[in-house]
Structure formats: structure tokens, C-alpha cells
C-alpha positions, -999 to 999 in steps of 0.1 A, spaced: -190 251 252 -216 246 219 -242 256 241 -226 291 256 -212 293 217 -250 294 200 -262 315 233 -238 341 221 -253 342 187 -285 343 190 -277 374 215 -260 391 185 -279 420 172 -262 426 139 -265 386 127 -301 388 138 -304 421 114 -292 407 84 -305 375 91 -341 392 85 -328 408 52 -312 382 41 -330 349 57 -349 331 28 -318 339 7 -300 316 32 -322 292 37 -348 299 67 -370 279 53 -362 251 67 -366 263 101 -394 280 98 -427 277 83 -429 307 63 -423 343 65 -463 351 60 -496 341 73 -505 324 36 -474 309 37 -478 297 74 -512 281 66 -506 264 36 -476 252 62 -502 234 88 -520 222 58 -494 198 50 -485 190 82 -521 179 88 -525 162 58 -499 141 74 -519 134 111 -500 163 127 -515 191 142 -499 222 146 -487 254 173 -482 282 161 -453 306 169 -451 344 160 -418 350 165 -397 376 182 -392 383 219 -380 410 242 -400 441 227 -393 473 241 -413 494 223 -449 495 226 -457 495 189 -438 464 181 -457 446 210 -494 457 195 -476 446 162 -470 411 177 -502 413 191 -524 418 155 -503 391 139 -512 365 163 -554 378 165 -549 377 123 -532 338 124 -565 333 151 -588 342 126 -566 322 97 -568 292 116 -603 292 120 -607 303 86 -589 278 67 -604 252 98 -564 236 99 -554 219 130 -534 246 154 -535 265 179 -510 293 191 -477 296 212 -469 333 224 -439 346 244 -454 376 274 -422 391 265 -430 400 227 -461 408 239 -446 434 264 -438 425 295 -403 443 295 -425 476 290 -456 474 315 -467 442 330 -505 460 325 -499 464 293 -486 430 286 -518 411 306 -548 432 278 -528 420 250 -527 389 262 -561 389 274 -574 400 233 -556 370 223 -569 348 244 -605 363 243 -607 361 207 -587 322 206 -622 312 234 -643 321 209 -632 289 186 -622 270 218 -587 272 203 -556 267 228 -533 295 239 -498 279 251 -477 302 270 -442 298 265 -422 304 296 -387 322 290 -359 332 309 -357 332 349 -365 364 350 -398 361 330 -404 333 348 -431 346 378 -443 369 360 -453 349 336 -468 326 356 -486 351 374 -501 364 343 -512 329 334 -527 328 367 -550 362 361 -558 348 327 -575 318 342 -595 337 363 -615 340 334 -607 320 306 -597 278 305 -581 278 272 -549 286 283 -517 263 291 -482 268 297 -446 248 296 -426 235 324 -387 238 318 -366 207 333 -336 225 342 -351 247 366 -351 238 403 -389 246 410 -397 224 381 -416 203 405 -435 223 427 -449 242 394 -459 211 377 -479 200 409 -496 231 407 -504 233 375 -514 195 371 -551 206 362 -537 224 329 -523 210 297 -487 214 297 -458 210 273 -427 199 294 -393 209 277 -356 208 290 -349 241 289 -334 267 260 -320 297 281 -285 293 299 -294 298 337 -269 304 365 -260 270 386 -285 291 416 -316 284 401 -308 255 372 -292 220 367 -262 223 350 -253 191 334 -271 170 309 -274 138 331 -294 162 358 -317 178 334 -325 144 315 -334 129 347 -354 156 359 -371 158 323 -380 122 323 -393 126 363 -416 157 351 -427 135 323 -440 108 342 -460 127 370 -480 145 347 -486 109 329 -503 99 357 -514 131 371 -520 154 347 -546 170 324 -527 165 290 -490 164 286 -469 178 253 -436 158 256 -416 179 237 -383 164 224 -358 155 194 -341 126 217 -353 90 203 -340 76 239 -368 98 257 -394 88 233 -387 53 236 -392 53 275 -423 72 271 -444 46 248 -429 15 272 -443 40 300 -474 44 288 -483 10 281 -470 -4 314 -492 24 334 -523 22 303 -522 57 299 -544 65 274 -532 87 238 -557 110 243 -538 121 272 -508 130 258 -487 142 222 -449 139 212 -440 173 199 -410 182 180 -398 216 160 -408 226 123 -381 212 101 -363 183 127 -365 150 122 -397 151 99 -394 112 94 -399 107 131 -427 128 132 -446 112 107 -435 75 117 -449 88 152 -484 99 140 -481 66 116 -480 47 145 -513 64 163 -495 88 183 -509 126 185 -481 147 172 -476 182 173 -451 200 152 -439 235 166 -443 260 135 -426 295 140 -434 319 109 -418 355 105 -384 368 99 -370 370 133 -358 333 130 -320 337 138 -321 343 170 -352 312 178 -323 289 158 -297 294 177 -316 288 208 -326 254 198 -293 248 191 -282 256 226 -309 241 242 -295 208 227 -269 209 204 -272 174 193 -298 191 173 -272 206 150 -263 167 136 -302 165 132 -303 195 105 -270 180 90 -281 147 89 -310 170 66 -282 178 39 -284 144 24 -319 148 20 -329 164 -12 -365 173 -1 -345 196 21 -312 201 11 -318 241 13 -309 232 51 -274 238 38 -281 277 35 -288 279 69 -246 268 76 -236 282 48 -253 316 57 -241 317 94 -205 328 79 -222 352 54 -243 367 82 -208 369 104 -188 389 74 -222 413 68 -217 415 102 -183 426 103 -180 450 75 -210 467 93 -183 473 123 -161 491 101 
């Protein structure tokens, strides 16, 4: 029920609105690293100071418009050339969809190749993030003409889905982040219960452990993380094969007990002001999460979490007296 409850939201147009006017007012930042590339940087700069290296998310998704795509497109080449720059630890995480794949898949595969042209040139990862069902082939097949030229490209493997398997066996020779899955798929195509997409997640895990290029395990759950270390000692996987990564803003002590211990950590850093809608999503995909950002309230390093709750019933009235 949470999850078809925060799949709703972050569908609703109006909160996502006035959650751009009003975010930093509410507290965005603690779900996102800044609205800004300076701010964005500066962002990574402390995460790194920590041992934690950084990808970087633009957000926004599902452009129709061909303007907002090239948009999306110069704010990713500009946090490129930031990166560089400023010589932080980072690379970048895109969505084909913002970059227009609703419009013209043509169109979608030379934005995509600019981006990850001018990323080769600093031999700086491009991770695409795979969406929705629907997004799902074609998005791989872009991946797949992107490759024909360039190696610095990766993508993510979503546990719920069915195929999970057969496309992590073909795309063992890549680095891939494995994740359980943020969208709410039909029962056709996707486990539907939490046992089923755990046990697929941990199953995904350990074949590219042993089989794999390099393997982002991207999680919140302590539980996974636990079975992953005890896995790679008892198989001597090496850490150079692998990262833990978790999202800007959850569970920061964990991250930085994590890269404390010797573990490469990755933090997932979205910047802009199109954050409602990203929230929610990681809400759905795991709605334990939500007791993560509340156990964050009794923290007073980050106690402007609170804005975030306390702005989803603003956002709803701004909402409603737009309706009238």
C-alpha cells in the first residue's frame, strides 16, 4: 500500500510544481546535493574528503520537449567539465528518458553520444540508469550502439524484473550497479513481493561477484550488506571489484563506517530542483527508507530532514487551492 501511496505522488504534477518553487524552503537539501553545479561540487568535495566517491545525477525524466532534453543535455556536459575541473571523485548517472527518448530515439542516442564523447575524454564513467519497462530495451539498445564505440559506459540491472538474469549474463563484461527496482511493474513482467525480489537481488549480486567486471551493490538494507562482506571473504573477492552504494542524504553513518572499514563507497548525488518526484520514488522502491530519513530528525547535523515531512502537507494544500 506505502509503495502504490508514494508511486502516486511522485506522479503528481502540481506537488512536483511547487515542490521546485518551494523545495529548499522545505527542506530538499537533505535529499539532494544542491540545486547548482557550485553547490553540487563543493557536495562531492565532502563526500570525498570522507573516502567516498561520487555519481552524479541531473535530475528530471520523461522530457517531451526537445529543448528541455538539450537543456538536460548541457547541464550534464557542464558537471563533465566541473568534475574534471575541480579533479573530485565522480562520475555521472543519466536517465535516456530526460535525455529524450519519449521524443525521437535518434535524437536521444547524439545527446547521449556528446555526453559520453566528451566524459572518454577524462576516462570518466557514464552509468545508464535503466527506468520503467517500457524504457527498458530501448535503453539497452542504446547502450548497446554506444559501445560500439566507446567503453566508458555501464548500466544497472533491476531485481524485480524477470529477465534480470539473462541481462546480467550479457552484460557481465560491463560495470554494473544492481538495484531492486523503483518503478511499480505489472505481476507480467516483475516479482511482486519483497521475499521474491530480495532473493533475486542477492542471486544477481553474487553472479556478478564472481563473474563480473565490477559490481555497484546498491542498497540501504544492513542485512544485504552483511551477506555481501561474509560473501566476499568466503569466495576472496577482491575490493577493487566491487562498491556499496547508497543515496545522498541516507544513512550517512553507514556510509562512512563503510569506507572506514576499506570498502569503496559510492554515494548517489542528485542536484537540481526536480527532486519531488526522485523522493518519492525511493520511497516506493523501499519504504523502509522513510524510517531511515526519520531516524535523521534526531540528528541535528540534519534535522532540516524535517522540512521534507513537514513540506509534503504544505505542497498538498498549494496543491489544492491551485484546483480551485
Amino acid at each position: 500500500m506505502l509503495k502504490d501511496v508514494f508511486m502516486a505522488l511522485s506522479k503528481n504534477q502540481l506537488l512536483t510544481t511547487a515542490a521546485k518553487k518551494y523545495g529548499l524552503k522545505l527542506g530538499a537539501q537533505t535529499v539532494v546535493a544542491g540545486t547548482n553545479v557550485e553547490q553540487t561540487i563543493k557536495s562531492i568535495r565532502e563526500l570525498n574528503a570522507l573516502g567516498i566517491s561520487a555519481t552524479v545525477d541531473n535530475l528530471g525524466e520523461f522530457v517531451f520537449e526537445r529543448e528541455e532534453a538539450i537543456k538536460a543535455k548541457n547541464s550534464i556536459l557542464e558537471v563533465i567539465e566541473a568534475i574534471h575541473e575541480n579533479e573530485v571523485d565522480a562520475h555521472i548517472s543519466l536517465k535516456p528518458t530526460q535525455l529524450g527518448l519519449d521524443i525521437d530515439y535518434d535524437f536521444c542516442y547524439e545527446n547521449l553520444k556528446e555526453i559520453v564523447a566528451a566524459a572518454s575524454k577524462y576516462d570518466m564513467h557514464i552509468n545508464l540508469d535503466m527506468e520503467d519497462y517500457g524504457h527498458l530495451q530501448p535503453s539497452f539498445d542504446l547502450m548497446d550502439a554506444l559501445l560500439k564505440e566507446y567503453s566508458n559506459v555501464g548500466t544497472v540491472i533491476q531485481a524485480y524484473f524477470f529477465r534480470a538474469q539473462d541481462d546480467i549474463e550479457n552484460y557481465k563484461h560491463l560495470r554494473l550497479r544492481i538495484v531492486k527496482g523503483a518503478y511499480k511493474e505489472p505481476a507480467e513482467y516483475a516479482y511482486q513481493t519483497t521475499q521474491d525480489i530480495d532473493a533475486n537481488f542477492i542471486k544477481l549480486i553474487e553472479y556478478h561477484l564472481l563473474n563480473g567486471k565490477f559490481t555497484s551493490i546498491a542498497t540501504h538494507d544492513h542485512n544485504v550488506i552483511n551477506h555481501v562482506k561474509k560473501f566476499v571473504e568466503e569466495n576472496q573477492i577482491s575490493k577493487d571489484k566491487y562498491e556499496f552504494q547508497m543515496l545522498y542524504g541516507f544513512r550517512k553513518d553507514m556510509q562512512v563506517s563503510l569506507a572506514k572499514e576499506g570498502y569503496n563507497f559510492c554515494t548517489y548525488v542528485p542536484f537540481g530542483d526536480d527532486w519531488y518526484g526522485y523522493f518519492m520514488r525511493r520511497l516506493a522502491e523501499r519504504p523502509q527508507n522513510l524510517n531511515l530519513v526519520f531516524k535523521q530528525l534526531f540528528n541535528k547535523r540534519t534535522n532540516t530532514t524535517i522540512g521534507v515531512f513537514a513540506g509534503a502537507l504544505a505542497l498538498s494544500r498549494l496543491a489544492s487551492k491551485k484546483k480551485k
